[in-house]
N, C-alpha and C positions, 0 to 999 in steps of 0.2 A: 313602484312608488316614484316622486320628482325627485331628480336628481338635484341637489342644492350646492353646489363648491362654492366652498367658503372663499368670500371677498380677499381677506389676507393671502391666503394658500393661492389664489386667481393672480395675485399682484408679485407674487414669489415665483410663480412660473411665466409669468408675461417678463419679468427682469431676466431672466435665464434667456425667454426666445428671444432676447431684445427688443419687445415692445415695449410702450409707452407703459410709465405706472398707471395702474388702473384705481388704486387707490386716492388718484387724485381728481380722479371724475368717474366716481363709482357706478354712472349709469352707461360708461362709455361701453360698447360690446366688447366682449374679446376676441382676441386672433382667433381664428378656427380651432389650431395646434392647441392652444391653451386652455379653450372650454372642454374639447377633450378629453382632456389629460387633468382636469380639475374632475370632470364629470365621473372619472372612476371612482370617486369616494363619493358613497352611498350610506346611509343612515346600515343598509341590510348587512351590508358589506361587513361597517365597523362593526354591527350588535353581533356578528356571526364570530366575528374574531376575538371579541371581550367574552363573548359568551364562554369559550373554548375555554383562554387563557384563564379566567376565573371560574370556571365548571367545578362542580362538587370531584371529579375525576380528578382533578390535578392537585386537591386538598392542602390547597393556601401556599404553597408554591416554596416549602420553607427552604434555605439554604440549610447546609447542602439534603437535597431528596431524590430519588428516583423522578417524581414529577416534576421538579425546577429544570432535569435533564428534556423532558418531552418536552416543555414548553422552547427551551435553548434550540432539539432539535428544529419543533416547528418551525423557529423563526429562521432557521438557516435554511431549513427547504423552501421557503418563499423567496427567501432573499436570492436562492438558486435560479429559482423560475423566472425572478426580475430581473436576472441578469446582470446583477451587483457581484463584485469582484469579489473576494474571502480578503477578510484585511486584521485576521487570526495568528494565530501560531501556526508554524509546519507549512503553509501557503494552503492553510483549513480557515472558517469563518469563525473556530472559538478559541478561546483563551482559558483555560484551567489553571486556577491557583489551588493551593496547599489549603485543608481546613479542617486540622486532625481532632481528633478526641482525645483528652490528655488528663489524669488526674495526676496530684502529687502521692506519692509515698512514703504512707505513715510511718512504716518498720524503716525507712534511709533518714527521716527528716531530723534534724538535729541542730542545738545551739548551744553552743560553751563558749565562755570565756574566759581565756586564759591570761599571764602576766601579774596576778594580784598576789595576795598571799597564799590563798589556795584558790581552784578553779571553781568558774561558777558553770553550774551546767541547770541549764531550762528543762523543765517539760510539758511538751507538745500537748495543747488541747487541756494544760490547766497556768502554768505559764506564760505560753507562746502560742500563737498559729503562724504558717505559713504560705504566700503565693508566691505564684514565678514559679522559676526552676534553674535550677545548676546542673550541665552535665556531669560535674563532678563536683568535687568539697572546695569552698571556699574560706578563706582564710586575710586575713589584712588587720592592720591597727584600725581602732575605733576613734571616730572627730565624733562629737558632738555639737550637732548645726544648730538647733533650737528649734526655730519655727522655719527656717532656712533660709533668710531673707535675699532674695536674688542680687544685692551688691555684695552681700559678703561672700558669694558660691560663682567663683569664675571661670571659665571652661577650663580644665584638666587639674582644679586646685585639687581635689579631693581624688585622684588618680592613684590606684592600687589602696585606698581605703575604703571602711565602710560610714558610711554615715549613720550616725544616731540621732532622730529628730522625735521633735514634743509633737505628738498630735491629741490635744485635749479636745473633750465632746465627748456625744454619744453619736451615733450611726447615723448621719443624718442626711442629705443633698449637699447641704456647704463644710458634711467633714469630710465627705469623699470626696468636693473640688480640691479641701486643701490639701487631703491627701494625696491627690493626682498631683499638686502642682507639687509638693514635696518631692514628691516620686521625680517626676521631672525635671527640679532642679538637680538632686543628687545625679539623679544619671547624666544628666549633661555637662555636670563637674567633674566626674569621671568615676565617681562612686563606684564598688564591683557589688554593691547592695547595700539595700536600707534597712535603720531599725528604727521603727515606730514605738516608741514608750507611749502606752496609748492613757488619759488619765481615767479618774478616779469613779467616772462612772461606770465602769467596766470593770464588772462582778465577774467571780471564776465561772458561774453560769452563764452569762454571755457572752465569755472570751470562749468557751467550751462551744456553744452554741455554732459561733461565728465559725470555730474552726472544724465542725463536720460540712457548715457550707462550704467551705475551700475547700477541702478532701472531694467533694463531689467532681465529678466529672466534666470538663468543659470546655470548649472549644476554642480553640486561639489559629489567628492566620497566619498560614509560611512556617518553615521548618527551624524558625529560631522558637528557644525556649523564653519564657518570661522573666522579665526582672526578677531577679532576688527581692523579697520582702519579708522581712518578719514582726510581727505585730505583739508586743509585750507589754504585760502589767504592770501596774507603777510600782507592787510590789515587788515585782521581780528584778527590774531596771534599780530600783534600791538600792538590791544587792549588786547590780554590776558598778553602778558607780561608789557603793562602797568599798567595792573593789579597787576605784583608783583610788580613793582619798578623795572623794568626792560627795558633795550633800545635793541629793538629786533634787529636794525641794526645792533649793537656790538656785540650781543652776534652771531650774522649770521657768521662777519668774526673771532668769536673767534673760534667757533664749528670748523669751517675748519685748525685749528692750529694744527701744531704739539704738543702733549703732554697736548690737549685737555683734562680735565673732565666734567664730568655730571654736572649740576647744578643745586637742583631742586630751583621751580620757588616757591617762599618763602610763603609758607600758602594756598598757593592755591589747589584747590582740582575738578575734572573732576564728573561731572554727567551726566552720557551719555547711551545710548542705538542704537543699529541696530536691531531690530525684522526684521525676518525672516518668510516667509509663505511657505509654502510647495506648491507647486502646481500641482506634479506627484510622485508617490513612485517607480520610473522605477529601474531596477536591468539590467545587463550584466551578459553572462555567459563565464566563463572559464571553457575548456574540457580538462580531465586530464584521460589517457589511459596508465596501465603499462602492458608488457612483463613481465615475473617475471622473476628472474634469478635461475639458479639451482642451485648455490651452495650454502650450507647449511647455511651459516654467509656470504658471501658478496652479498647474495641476498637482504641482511636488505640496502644498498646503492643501492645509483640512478644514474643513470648519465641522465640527461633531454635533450632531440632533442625539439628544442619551434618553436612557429612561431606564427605570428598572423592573427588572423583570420578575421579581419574587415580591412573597409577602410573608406571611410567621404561618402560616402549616395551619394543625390541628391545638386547640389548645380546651380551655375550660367551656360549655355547653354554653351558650344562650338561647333563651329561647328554645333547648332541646336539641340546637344546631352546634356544631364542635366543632366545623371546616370553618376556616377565617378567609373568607373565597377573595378579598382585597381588588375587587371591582374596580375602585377608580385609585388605588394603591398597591401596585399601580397597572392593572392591565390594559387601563385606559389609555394613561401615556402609551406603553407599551404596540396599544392600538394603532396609536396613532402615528409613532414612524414608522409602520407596516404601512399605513392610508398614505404617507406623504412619498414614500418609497416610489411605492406603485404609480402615485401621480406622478413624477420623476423621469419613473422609466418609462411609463407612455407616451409622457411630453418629446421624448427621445432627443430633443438638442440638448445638451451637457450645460452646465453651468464651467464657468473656466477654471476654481477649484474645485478638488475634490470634498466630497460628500462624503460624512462618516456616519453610520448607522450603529451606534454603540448604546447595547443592553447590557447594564451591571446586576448582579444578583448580589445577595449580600448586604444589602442597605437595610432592610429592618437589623442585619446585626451590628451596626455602624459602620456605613458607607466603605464595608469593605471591599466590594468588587470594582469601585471607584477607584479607595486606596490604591487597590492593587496593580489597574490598570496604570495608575500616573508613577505610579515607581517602577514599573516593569510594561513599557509602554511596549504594542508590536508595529505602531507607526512611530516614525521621531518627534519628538513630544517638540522641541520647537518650531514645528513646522505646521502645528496645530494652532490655527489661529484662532478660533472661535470655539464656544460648545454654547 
């Protein structure tokens, strides 16, 4: 079939050979060197490499799989043949982070508290539920934040306590942002866990409900466990703040006030725990391939082409098909620094930085092979100038 290289990708390798931009007189020929090294990318080429990468064989590519692994291989044996550096772990082209299977445990989970006149003790899945995890039992005086309002919650105020926050609603999009931001400010105050009084819409049947979905099994990245959370009924929270001398209904519409403060709940104290079990040690791999650059000091920068390289597996039947084979999500991208690669390495004069060649896995489960790459980078992240 005609070979076609694309005008952009033509104008990307004529700036490398140091020719004239061609984008600026699109009908100008190009250097020999560069029609080349454009001409390796062929329609057959790409369809042969999408094809592969999204094949019913590699069944939607889920992080972490046995097939997100063949595809990972794939693109480091090409990137071999091209002649691309390993710019990996160990002086290898991949990158593996942590992506365990972890439930919590029912028979450890537990919530009392103590300090009142007698102790109050919750129970799990009519009570309470719980996420996160503690490697061990936790323990600290209880504040009461409200709604948490980020002036009143300033980094280390809430240090060796727990926080207690109002989260009214039912389960919704904007009650899991607030709960996330909740989440968020406590822990960044210093909180060693939250307590969610959750309101009145939340029946023992679907606080029971909610907490066989936590108990299920699920995956979280790297080898820290999760935030302490526990999530309790306004009946129950009742009883703790009758515990201090406290009217929980007051203090519900006080927390939502403007010019709201913390108020811890007077003598009382939280003894609690989430144990956690491991149930798989599974790991993802991110592929990391440079071009070197030739000049002497701007070869030490990078400027990164990414793309990812999974998609979500197998899942519910359409149309009688269950492989979610994520064609242009993304094995197209995915394609496509394999086609610019090649064009690159043909071209054979270097560009004066280096070239970073980086597939992330993990983005259908939130851009976690990204994450992981920019906190545990294996090039020096300031010397990354571009992606």
């Amino acid at each position: 079939m005609q070979r076609r290289p694309s005008v952009l990708l033509a104008a990307a390798l004529a700036s490398i050979a140091g020719a004239a931009p061609v984008f600026a007189q699109a009908a100008a020929p190009l250097p020999p060197e560069v029609a080349a090294a454009a001409n390796v990318i062929t329609v057959d080429d790409a369809r042969a490499r999408l094809e592969f990468i999204s094949s019913d064989l590699m069944r939607g590519r889920d992080t972490p799989s046995p097939e997100l692994n063949i595809v990972a291989s794939y693109l480091v044996s090409n990137y071999k043949a091209m002649g691309l550096q390993p710019g990996g772990e160990g002086g290898g082209y991949m990158q593996w982070y942590p992506f365990p299977l972890r439930r919590t445990s029912s028979a450890g989970t537990r919530l009392e508290v103590t300090g009142g006149a007698a102790p109050v003790s919750l129970a799990l899945n009519r009570d309470f539920y719980a996420l996160g995890g503690t490697a061990q039992g936790l323990s600290g005086p209880l504040v009461y934040v409200g709604r948490a309002p980020a002036a009143a919650l300033g980094a280390g105020s809430l240090q060796g306590r727990v926080a207690v926050a109002a989260l009214p609603g039912a389960s919704t999009r904007d009650w899991r942002l607030e709960r996330n931001r909740i989440r968020n400010a406590a822990r960044q105050a210093g909180a060693s866990a939250v307590v969610f009084v959750l309101g009145t819409e939340w029946t023992a049947d679907s606080l029971a409900r909610y907490a066989g979905q936590a108990a299920r099994p699920s995956r979280t990245m790297g080898t820290e466990l999760g935030y302490p959370q526990f999530y309790v009924s306004q009946e129950a929270a009742g009883r703790i703040f009758q515990a201090a001398r406290m009217d929980l209904a007051r203090q519900w519409t006080a927390g939502a006030a403007a010019g709201f403060r913390p108020a811890p709940l007077a003598a009382l104290t939280i003894n609690a725990a989430v144990p956690v079990e491991q149930v798989d040690e599974a790991r993802a791999p991110n592929v990391v391939a440079v071009w070197q650059g030739s000049d002497p000091v701007l070869r030490n920068e990078y400027v990164v082409l990414s793309a990812h390289m999974d998609h979500v597996g197998v899942g519910q039947p359409v149309n009688g098909d269950s492989i979610y084979n994520g064609a242009d999500d993304d094995a197209s991208g995915t394609t496509g620094l394999l086609e610019v690669a090649q064009a690159m390495a043909q071209l054979g004069i270097r560009p004066r930085r280096s070239i970073v060649f980086l597939h992330v896995s993990g983005e259908e489960k939130g851009l976690l092979g990204s994450e992981w790459y920019s906190d545990h980078p294996t090039l020096p992240l300031a010397q990354i100038v571009a992606n």
